[in-house]
N, C-alpha and C positions, 0 to 999 in steps of 0.2 A: 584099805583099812584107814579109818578116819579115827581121830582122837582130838579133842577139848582139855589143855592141861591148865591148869591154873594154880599157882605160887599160895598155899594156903598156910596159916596163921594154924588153924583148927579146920577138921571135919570128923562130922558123923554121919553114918545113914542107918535110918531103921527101916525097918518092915514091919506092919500092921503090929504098932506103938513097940518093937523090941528095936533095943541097937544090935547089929551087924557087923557093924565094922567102925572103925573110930582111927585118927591117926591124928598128931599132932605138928608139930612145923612139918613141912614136905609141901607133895603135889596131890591133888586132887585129877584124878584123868577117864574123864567120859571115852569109854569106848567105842567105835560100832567097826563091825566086821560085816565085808562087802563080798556080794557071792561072786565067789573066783580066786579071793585072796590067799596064799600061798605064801609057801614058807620064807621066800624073800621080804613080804609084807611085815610079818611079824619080825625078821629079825633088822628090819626097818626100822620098825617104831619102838623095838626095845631099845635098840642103839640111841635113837632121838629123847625117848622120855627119859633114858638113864644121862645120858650127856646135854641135852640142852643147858646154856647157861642162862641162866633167869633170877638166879640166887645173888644177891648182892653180896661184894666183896671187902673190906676194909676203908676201901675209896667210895663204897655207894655205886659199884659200877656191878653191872648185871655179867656176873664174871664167873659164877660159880655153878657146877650142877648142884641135882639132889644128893648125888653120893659124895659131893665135897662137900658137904654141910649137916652129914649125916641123919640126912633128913627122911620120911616115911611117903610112902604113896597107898591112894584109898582108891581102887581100878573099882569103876562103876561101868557095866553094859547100858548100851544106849546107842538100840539098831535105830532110834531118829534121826542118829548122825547122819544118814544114810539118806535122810527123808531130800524127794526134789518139789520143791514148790514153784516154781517156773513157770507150771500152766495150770491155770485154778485155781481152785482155793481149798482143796486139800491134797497136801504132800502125799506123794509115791512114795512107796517103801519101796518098790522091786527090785531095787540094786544091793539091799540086804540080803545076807547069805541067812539061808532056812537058819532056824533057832538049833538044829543038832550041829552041824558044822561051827555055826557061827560060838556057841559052848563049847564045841571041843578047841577052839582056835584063843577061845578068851582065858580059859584054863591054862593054855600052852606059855601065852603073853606074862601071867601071872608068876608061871612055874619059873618060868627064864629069868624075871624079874628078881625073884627069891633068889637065883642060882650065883646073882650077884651080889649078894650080902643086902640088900637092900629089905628094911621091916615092909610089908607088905598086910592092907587092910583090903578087903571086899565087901562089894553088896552081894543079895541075892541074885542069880543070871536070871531073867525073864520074869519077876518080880517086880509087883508096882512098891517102889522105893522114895523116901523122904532122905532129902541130903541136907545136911546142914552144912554152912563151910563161914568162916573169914578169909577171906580174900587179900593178898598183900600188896598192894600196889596202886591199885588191882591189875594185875600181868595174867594174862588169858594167852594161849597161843593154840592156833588151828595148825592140826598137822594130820598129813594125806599120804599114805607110801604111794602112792601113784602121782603126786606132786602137782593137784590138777589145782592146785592156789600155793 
């Protein structure tokens, strides 16, 4: 399981011109689920996007999670994560988990997410989507439950 989180000001995402989902200070987090991934995967990357410190703290020090700043997350799918461009010049998806799995897997991430008091915004799963975002920092952080960066 691969995830894109980044420290966001604002986001939105629509679908063919409607909004979807909207959150304000938090995290913005591209998802993509990788075929094989399993229930240690997810509660990997719950732990990581709920705990990461990225939030600045009263000193300007990146000290704080999203749940210590009572902040929202907008989980957007994005089996691209997945993509290997390596050889050629257009990216492999294969290491995506089929779109039924990889949906009931990004549902689960969501539901766990909720389970922790945290407001939680979505896109459409499999839906071509427009994201708007302010960026704070700008703090971007790649994260892999397989730890392969």
């Amino acid at each position: 399981m691969r995830a894109v989180i980044q420290r966001v000001r604002d986001c939105k995402v629509t679908v063919n011109d409607r909004q979807v989902g909207r959150i304000n200070y938090g995290l913005l987090v591209y998802l993509g689920i990788e075929r094989g991934d399993r229930e240690e995967d997810l509660h990997y990357m719950v732990e990581k996007v709920t705990n990461i410190r990225i939030f600045n703290d009263e000193n300007e020090k990146m000290n704080l999670s999203v749940r210590d700043v009572s902040g929202s997350i907008l989980v957007i799918s994005q089996f691209t994560l997945l993509g290997d461009a390596r050889k050629g010049r257009r990216p492999s998806y294969s290491k995506a988990a089929s779109p039924e799995d990889a949906k009931k897997m990004y549902y689960e991430f969501i539901e766990k997410l909720e389970q922790r008091g945290i407001e939680i915004a979505t896109g459409s799963f499999g839906a071509r989507m427009e994201v708007s975002y302010t960026n704070l920092g700008p703090v971007t952080i790649l994260l892999d439950s397989k730890k392969s960066f």
